[in-house]
C-alpha positions in Angstrom: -75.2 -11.5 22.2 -78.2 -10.4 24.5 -79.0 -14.2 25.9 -74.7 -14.9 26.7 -74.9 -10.8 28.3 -77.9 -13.0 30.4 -76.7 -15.7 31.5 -72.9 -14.5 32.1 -75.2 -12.5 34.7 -76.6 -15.3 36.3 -73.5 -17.9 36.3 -73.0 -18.7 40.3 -69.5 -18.6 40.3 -66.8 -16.8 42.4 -65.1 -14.1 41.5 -61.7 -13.7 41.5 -61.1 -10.1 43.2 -57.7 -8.5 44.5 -57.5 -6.9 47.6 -58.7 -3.3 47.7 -57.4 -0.9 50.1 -55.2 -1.7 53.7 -56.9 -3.9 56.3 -58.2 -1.4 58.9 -59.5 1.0 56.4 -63.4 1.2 56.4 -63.4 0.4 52.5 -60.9 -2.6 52.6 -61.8 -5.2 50.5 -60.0 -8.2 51.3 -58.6 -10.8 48.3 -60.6 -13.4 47.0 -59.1 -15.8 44.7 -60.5 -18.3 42.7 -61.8 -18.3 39.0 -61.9 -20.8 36.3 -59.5 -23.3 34.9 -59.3 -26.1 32.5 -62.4 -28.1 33.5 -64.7 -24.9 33.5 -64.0 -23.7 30.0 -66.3 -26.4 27.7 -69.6 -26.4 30.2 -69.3 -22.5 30.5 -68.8 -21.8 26.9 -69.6 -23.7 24.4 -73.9 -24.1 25.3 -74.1 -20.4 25.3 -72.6 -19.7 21.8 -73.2 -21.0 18.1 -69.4 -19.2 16.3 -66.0 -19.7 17.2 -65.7 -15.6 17.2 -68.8 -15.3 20.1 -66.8 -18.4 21.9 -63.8 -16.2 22.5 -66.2 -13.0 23.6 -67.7 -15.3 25.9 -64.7 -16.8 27.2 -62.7 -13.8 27.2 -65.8 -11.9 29.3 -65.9 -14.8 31.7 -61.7 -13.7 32.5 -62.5 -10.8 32.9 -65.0 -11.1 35.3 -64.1 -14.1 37.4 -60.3 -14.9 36.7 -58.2 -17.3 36.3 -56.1 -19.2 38.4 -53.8 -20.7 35.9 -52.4 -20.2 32.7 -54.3 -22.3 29.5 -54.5 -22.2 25.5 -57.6 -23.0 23.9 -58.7 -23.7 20.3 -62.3 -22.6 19.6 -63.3 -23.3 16.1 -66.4 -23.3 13.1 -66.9 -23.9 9.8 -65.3 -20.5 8.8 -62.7 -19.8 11.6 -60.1 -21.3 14.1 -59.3 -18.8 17.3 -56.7 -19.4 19.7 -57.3 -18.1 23.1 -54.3 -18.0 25.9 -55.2 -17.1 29.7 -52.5 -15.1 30.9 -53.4 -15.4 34.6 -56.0 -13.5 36.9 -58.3 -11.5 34.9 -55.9 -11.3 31.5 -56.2 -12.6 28.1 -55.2 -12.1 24.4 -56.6 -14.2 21.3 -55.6 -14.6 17.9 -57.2 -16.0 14.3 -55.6 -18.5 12.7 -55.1 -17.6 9.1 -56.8 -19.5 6.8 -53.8 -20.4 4.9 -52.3 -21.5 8.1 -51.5 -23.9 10.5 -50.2 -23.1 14.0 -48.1 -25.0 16.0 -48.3 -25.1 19.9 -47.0 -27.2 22.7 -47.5 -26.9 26.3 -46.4 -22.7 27.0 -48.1 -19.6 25.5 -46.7 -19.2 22.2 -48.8 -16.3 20.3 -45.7 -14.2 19.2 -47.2 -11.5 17.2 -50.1 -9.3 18.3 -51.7 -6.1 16.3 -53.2 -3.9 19.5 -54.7 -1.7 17.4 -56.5 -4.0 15.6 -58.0 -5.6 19.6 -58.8 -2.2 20.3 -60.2 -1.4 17.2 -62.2 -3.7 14.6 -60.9 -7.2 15.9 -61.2 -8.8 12.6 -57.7 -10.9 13.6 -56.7 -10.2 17.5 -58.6 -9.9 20.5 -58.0 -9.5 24.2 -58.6 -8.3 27.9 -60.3 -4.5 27.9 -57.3 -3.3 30.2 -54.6 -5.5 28.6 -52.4 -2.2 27.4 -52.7 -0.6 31.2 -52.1 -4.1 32.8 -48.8 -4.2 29.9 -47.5 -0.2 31.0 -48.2 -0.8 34.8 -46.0 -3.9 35.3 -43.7 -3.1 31.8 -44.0 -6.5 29.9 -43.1 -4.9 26.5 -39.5 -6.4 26.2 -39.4 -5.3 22.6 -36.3 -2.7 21.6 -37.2 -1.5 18.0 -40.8 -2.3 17.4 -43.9 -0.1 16.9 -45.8 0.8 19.9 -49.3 -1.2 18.9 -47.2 -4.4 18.1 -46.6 -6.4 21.1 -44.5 -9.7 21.1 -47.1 -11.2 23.3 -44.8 -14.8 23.7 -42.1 -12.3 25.0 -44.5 -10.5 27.6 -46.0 -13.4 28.8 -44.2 -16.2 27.4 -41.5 -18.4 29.2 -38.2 -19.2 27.7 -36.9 -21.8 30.4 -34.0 -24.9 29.7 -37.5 -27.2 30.5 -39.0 -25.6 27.8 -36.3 -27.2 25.4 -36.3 -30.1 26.5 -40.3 -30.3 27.0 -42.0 -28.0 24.5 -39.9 -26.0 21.9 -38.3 -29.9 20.1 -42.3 -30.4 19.5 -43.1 -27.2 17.6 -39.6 -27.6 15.8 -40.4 -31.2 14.5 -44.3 -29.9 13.8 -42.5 -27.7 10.9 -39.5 -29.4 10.3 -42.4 -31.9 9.0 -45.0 -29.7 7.4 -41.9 -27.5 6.1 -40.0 -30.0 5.0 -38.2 -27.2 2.1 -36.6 -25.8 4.7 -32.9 -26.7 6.7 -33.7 -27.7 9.9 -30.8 -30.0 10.7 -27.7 -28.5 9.7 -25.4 -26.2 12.0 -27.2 -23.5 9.9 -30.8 -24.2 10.4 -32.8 -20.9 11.2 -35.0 -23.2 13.6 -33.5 -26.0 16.4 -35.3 -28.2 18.9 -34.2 -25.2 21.6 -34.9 -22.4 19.6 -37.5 -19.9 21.2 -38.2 -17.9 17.9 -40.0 -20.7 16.2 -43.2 -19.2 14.5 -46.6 -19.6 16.0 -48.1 -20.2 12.7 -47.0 -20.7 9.1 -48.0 -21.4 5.7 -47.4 -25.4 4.9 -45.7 -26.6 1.5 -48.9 -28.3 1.2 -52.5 -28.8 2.6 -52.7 -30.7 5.5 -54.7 -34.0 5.8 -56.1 -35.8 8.4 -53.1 -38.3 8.0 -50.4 -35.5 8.7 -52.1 -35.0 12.0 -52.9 -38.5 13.0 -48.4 -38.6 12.5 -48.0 -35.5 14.3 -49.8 -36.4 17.5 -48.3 -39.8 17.1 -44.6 -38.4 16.6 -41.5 -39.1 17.9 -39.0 -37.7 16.3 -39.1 -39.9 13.2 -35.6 -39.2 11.0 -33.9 -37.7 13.8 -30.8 -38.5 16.1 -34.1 -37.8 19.0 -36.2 -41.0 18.2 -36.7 -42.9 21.1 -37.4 -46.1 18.7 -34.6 -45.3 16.1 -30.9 -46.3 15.3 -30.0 -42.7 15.1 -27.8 -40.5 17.4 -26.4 -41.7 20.6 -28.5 -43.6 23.8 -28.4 -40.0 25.0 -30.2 -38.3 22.4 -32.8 -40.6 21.4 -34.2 -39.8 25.0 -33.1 -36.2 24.9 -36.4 -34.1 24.0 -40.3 -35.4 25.0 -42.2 -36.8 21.9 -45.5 -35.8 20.9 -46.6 -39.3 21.1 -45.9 -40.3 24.2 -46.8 -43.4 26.8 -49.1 -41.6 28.9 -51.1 -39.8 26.1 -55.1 -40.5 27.0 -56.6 -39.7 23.8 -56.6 -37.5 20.9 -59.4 -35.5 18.9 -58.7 -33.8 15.8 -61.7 -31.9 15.3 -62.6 -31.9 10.8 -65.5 -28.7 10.6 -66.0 -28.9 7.2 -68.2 -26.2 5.3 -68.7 -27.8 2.1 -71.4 -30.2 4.4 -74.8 -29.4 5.7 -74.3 -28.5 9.4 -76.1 -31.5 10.4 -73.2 -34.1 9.7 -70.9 -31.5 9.2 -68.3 -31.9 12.5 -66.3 -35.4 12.3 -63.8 -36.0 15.0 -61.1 -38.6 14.1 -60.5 -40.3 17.4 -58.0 -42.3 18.8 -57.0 -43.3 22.6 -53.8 -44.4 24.1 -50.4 -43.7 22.8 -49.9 -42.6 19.8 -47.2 -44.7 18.1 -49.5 -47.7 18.8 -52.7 -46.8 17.2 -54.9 -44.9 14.5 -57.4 -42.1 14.7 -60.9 -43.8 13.2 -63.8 -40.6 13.1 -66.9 -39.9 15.1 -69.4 -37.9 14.1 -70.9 -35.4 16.3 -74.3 -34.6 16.5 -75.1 -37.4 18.2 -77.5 -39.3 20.8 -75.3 -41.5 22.1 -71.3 -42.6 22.1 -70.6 -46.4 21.0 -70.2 -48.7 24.7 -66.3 -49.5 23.2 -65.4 -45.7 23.4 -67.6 -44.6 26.0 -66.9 -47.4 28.8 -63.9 -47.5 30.3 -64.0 -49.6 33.7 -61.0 -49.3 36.2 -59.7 -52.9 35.2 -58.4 -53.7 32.3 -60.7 -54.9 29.3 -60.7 -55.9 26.1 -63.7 -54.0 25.4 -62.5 -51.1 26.4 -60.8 -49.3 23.2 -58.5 -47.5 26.0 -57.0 -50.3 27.4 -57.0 -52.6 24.1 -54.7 -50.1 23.1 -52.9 -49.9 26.7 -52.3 -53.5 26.5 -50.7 -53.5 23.1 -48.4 -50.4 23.1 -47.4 -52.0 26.9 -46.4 -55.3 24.7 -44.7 -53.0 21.3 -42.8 -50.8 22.7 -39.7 -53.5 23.9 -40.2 -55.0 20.0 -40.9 -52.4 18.5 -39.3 -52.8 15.7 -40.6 -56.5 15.4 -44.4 -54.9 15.5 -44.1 -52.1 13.6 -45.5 -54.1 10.4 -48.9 -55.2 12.0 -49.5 -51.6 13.7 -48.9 -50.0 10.1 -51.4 -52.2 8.6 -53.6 -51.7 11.8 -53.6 -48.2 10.7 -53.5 -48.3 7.2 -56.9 -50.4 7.3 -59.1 -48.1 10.6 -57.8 -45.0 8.4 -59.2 -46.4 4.8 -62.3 -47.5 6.0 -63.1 -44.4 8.0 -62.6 -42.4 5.0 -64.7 -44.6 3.1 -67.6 -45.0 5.9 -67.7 -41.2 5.9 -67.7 -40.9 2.1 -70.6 -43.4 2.4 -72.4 -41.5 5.4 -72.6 -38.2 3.7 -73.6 -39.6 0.6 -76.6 -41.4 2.8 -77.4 -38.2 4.7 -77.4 -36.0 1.6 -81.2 -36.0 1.2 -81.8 -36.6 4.7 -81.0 -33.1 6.1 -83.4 -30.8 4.5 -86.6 -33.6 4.5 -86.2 -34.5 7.9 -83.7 -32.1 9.6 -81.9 -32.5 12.5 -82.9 -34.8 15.0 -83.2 -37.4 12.3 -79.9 -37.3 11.2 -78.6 -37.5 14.7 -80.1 -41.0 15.2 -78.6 -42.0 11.9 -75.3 -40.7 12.7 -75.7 -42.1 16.0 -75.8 -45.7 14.1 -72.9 -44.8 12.0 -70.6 -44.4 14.7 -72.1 -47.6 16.1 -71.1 -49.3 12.8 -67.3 -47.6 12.8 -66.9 -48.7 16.4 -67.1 -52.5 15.4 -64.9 -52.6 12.7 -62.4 -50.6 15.0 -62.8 -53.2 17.4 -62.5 -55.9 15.3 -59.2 -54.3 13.7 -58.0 -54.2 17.8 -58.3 -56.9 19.1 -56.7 -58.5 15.7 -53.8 -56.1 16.3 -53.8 -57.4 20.0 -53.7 -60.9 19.0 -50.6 -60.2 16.5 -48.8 -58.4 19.0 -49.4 -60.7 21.7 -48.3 -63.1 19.4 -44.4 -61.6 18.6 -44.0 -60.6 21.9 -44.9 -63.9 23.5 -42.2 -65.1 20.9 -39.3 -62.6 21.9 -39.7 -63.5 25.6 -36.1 -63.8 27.3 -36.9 -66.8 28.5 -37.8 -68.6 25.3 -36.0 -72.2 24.6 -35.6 -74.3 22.2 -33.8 -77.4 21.1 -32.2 -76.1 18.4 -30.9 -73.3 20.4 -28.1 -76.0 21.4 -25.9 -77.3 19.9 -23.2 -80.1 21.2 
């Protein structure tokens, strides 16, 4: 795209450059590292492009050109496709479509496994990746396969690490991701194909069954539900159940699932089902995009605790839970039950709303609507918090250890 080919040439950035030649030599070129990371990749991509295929051109151009000083995954997504997107370090990346029929599972280590070469050298309807990615492979020979084709690369292999952190930290996440959308298959017995340390588990699969915005919401909340591994269960042993890292853990800060739906005009099509804090101790509520501003209960969070923060509202009560958790598990489920239901329902209403909006008064006028209905979802997701707050408050203040009574005697 001519105006990304523009600005690309314009972005003040430095470029990360390996040395050329030996010091002394009148063309030496000394080393200058740098690049992008994490932080860069939404301000330098996503303004400049309008389809999740010309964000991983753009991204994938920006590598190339400046570098990378760390290794990252990222998900760049439309109405009509999802792309993955892992920086392999310095100037060298590879990307791959999700199917359509497909989900794809990935926790924190590179985890493409399959990759057609000829097809990111040729029409790139399915894989993309760095222009010298094969010479960069045969220079420093990463192709660890022993009986594969020679323009099929096991890119997890090549790239990819494999390391006794990795079972204990990433691999048990990917395996419980399937074992749940997968249920069909054995993935407990001493003959399961797949185990929490297995480092063959596929990138992406087909599910038994389409996936709602529920099965994610559980997902990202996991841990290790129906397993010896739960840290809240009666399962296993004391070692186990703190043997693998959950998805949902205590430190978790938020989490987006991003619903791009292409049966919606493009005005109110992109949703993103929100929730902050750990998982096991909340819901995800959705947030339309296309927006003018973001509700004060989301938006503000001071460095003190507050109640009307959504943060720490939910900080404060998974702080109090997770001793009884047990005990609070009844009034979180409900808590959840009730955000979920009425976001579906205030999105139902939303659309319906906006469905003769779009075309008489475009854009910017659904944006200030939208901007109200997130206003509107805000408060009843506060409301719902701080009632979960009080209940919690309430049965912890109650299981105290130093709680007395009379009756507690007897003579």
């Amino acid at each position: 795209i001519a105006v990304n080919e523009r600005v690309l040439a314009a972005d003040p950035l430095v470029e990360l450059r390996p040395a050329q030649g030996q010091p002394g030599d009148a063309d030496y070129v000394p080393e200058r590292p740098g690049g992008i990371g994490e932080e860069d990749i939404i301000t330098l991509v996503l303004p400049y492009v309008a389809t999740a295929r010309e964000g991983v051109i753009r991204l994938g151009g920006l590598l190339e050109r400046y570098g990378t000083y760390e290794s990252n995954g990222i998900a760049i997504s439309d109405a009509d496709e999802i792309w993955y997107v892992e920086t392999i370090g310095g100037h060298h990346w590879i990307a791959r479509r999700v199917p359509d029929d497909c989900y794809a599972t990935i926790p924190n280590q590179l985890g493409i496994d399959e990759f057609d070469l000829d097809d990111a050298f040729g029409q790139r309807r399915e894989h993309m990746c760095s222009a010298d990615l094969i010479e960069f492979i045969e220079r420093h020979h990463l192709d660890m396969a022993m009986n594969r084709g020679p323009h099929h690369l096991d890119t997890r292999a090549a790239f990819g690490t494999a390391t006794t952190k990795d079972h204990i930290y990433n691999t048990p996440r990917a395996w419980y991701m399937q074992r749940y959308l997968n249920p069909g298959e054995d993935w407990d017995s001493p003959n399961a194909r797949y185990t929490p340390t297995s480092d063959d588990i596929p990138w992406c699969r087909e599910p038994e069954r389409k996936v709602s915005v529920e099965d994610v919401d559980f997902l990202m909340s996991s841990h290790f539900e129906g397993t010896p591994y739960d840290p809240y269960g009666t399962l296993g042993t004391p070692e186990s159940r703190h043997r693998y890292r959950p998805i949902g853990i205590n430190r978790t800060g938020h989490m987006v699932a991003m619903e791009l739906r292409g049966d919606v005009p493009a005005a109110h099509r992109a949703v993103m089902w929100v929730s902050f804090g750990s998982g096991p101790f909340n819901a995800v509520a959705p947030f339309y995009a296309n927006v003018l501003d973001t509700p004060a209960y989301l938006r503000d969070t001071p460095a003190e605790p507050s109640t009307d923060s959504y943060y720490w509202s939910i900080r404060m009560i998974a702080a109090m839970a997770d001793p009884h958790y047990i005990e609070c598990s009844n009034a979180i489920e409900l808590y959840a039950e009730q955000v979920r239901s009425f976001g579906h329902r205030h999105v139902f209403d939303t659309d319906a709303a906006l469905g003769a909006l779009d075309a008489a008064a475009g854009m910017d006028a659904a944006a200030a609507r939208l901007t109200e209905a997130n206003e509107a979802m805000a408060e009843n997701l506060q409301r719902r918090t701080t009632e979960l707050l009080a209940s919690v408050l309430y049965t912890s203040s109650n299981l105290m250890r130093n709680s007395f009574a009379m009756s507690d005697r007897w003579v």
